[in-house]
MIZA-847234 format. One record per residue (C-alpha): residue number from 1; residue in one letter; x negated, y, z negated. Coordinates in pm, 1 decimal. Example, Ala and Ser with C-alpha at 12.3 -4.5 7.8 and 13.67 -1.06 7.14 Angstrom:
! MIZA-847234
PT  num  residu         X         Y         Z
PT    1       A   -1230.0    -450.0    -780.0
PT    2       S   -1367.0    -106.0    -714.0
! end
This chain:
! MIZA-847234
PT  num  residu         X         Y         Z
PT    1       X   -9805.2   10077.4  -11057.4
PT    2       X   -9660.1   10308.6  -10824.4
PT    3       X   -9975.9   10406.8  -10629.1
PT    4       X  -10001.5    9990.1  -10491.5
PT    5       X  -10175.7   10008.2  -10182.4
PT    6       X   -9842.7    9982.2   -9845.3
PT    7       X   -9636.6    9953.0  -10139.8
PT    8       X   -9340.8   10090.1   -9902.9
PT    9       X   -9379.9    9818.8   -9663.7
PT   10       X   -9434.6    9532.0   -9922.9
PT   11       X   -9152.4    9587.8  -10125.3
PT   12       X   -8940.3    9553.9   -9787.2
PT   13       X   -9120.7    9283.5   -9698.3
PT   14       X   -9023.4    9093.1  -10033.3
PT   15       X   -8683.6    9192.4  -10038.5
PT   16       X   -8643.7    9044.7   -9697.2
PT   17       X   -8842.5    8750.2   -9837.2
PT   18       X   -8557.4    8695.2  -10104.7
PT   19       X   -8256.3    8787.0   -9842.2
PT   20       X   -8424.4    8474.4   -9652.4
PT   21       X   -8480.5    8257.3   -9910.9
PT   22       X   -8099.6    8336.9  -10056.7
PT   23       X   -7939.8    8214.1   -9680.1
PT   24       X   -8150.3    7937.7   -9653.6
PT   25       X   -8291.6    7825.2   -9966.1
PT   26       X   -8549.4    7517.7   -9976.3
PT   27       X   -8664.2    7222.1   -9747.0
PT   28       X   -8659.2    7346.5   -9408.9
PT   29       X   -8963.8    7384.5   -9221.2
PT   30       X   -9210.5    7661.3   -9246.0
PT   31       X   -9165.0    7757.7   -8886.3
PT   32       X   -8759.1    7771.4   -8986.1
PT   33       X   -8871.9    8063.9   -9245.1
PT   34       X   -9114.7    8239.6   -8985.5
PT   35       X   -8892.1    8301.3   -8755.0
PT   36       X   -8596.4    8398.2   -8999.9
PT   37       X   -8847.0    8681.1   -9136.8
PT   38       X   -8970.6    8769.3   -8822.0
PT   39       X   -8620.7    8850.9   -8753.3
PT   40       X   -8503.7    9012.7   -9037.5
PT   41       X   -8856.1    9263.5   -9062.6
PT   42       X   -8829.1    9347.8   -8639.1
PT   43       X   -8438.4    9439.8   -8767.6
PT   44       X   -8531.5    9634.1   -9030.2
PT   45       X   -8761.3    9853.8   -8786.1
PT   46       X   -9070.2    9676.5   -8926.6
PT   47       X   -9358.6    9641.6   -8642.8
PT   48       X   -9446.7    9293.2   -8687.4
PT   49       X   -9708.1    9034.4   -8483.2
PT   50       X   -9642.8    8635.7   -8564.0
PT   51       X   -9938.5    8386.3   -8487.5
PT   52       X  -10203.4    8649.2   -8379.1
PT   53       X  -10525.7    8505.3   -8361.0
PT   54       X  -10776.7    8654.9   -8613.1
PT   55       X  -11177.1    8616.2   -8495.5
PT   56       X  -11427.7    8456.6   -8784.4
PT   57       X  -11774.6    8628.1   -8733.1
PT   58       X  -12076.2    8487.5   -8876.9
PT   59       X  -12402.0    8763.0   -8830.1
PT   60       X  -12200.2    8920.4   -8520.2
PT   61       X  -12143.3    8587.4   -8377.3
PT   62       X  -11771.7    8410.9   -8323.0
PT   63       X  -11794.5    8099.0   -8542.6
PT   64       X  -11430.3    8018.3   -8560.6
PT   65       X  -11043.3    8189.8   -8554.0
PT   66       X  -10720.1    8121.1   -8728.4
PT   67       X  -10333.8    8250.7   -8636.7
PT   68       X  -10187.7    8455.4   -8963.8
PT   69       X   -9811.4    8386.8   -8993.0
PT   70       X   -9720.6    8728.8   -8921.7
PT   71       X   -9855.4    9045.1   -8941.4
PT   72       X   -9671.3    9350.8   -9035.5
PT   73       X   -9744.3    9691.3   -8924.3
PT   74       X  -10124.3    9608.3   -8879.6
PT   75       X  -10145.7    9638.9   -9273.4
PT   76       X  -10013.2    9306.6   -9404.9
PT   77       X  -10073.6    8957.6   -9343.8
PT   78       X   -9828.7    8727.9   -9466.9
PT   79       X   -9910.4    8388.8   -9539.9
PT   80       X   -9559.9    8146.8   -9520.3
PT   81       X   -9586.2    7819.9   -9740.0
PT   82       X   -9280.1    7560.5   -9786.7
PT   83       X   -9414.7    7355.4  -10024.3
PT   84       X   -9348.9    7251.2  -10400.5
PT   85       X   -9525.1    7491.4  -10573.4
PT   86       X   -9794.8    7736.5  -10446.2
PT   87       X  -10151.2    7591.3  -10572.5
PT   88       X  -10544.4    7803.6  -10607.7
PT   89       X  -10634.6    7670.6  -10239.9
PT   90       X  -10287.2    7919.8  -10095.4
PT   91       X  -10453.7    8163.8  -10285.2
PT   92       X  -10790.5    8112.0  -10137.8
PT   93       X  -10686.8    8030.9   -9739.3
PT   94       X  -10495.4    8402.3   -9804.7
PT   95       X  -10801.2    8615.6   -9919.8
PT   96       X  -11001.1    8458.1   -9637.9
PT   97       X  -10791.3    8573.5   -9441.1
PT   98       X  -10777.5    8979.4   -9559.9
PT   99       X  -11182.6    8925.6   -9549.8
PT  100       X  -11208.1    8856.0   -9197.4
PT  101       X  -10990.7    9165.8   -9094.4
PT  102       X  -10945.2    9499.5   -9164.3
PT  103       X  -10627.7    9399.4   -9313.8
PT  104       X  -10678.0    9475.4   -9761.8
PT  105       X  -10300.3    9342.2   -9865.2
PT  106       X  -10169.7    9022.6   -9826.9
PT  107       X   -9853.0    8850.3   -9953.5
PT  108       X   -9843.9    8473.6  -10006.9
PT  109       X   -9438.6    8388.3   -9980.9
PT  110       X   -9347.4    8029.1  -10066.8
PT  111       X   -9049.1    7899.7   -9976.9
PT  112       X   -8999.5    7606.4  -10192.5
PT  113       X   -8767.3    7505.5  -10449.2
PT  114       X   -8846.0    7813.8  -10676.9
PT  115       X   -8848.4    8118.3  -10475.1
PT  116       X   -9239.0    8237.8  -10589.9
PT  117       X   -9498.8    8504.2  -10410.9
PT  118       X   -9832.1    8651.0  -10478.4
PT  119       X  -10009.5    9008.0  -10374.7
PT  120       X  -10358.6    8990.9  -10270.4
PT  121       X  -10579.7    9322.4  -10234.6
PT  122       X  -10923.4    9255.9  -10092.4
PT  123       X  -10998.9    9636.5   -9988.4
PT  124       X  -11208.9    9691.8   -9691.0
PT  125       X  -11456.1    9895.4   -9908.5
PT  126       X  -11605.9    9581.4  -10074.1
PT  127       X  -11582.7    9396.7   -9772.0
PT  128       X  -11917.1    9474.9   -9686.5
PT  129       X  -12082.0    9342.8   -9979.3
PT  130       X  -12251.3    9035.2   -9963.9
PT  131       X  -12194.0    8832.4  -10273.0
PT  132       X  -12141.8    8462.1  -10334.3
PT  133       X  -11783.9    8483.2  -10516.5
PT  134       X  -11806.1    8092.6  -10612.3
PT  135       X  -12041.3    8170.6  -10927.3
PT  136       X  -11823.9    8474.6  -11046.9
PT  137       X  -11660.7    8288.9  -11286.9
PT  138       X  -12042.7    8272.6  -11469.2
PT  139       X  -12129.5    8581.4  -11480.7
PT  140       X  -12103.0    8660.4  -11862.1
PT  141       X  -12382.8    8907.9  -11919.7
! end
């Protein structure tokens, strides 16, 4: 466990996470939370990006874009939720994400009434690959 890929960075990242979540607990807005861990990473020394526009290619051609919440020294995305409880689709909208950048770790930080986040790897190695992921689950040969 101690060879996790930008493990350095990530653990700051969550400890900031909790120092947020500890000021301002639950119910605000996510945009409340972005900017309070924008804050507290650029203060730590962190290099961080909020709201940069990521480019969705489809055969080398632009078929769409989306803004991650914040990117941290071009190695982690981090995906802010405020919401009850983190559900599959979080999960999902995150590893997207890591699979249309160069970006392999992601953290999913919900600020809701339980403080909960989740790591995602999707390592640029197996980016590449082209495999349909929704029949995985029935694959038992």
């Amino acid at each position: 466990m101690d060879n996790l890929l930008h493990r350095d960075i990530t653990d700051q990242i969550i400890k900031t996470y909790f120092e947020v979540y500890n000021e301002l607990g639950y119910g605000f807005l996510e945009r409340v939370y972005q900017n309070s861990m924008l804050l507290e990473l650029k203060n730590k020394g962190l290099n961080v990006e909020s709201q940069k526009m990521i480019k969705v290619h489809y055969k080398g051609l632009l078929v769409g874009d989306y803004f991650a919440d914040i990117i941290v020294e071009n190695v982690v995305i981090l995906e802010l939720k405020a919401s009850e409880v983190l559900v599959q689709e979080n999960e999902l909208q995150l590893l997207n994400y890591l699979r249309a950048t160069d970006v392999e770790v992601g953290l999913l930080l919900n600020f809701g009434k339980k403080a909960e986040f989740r790591r995602k790897i999707f390592t640029n190695d197996r980016k590449n690959l082209n495999i349909d992921l929704s029949n995985i689950n029935n694959l038992d040969q």
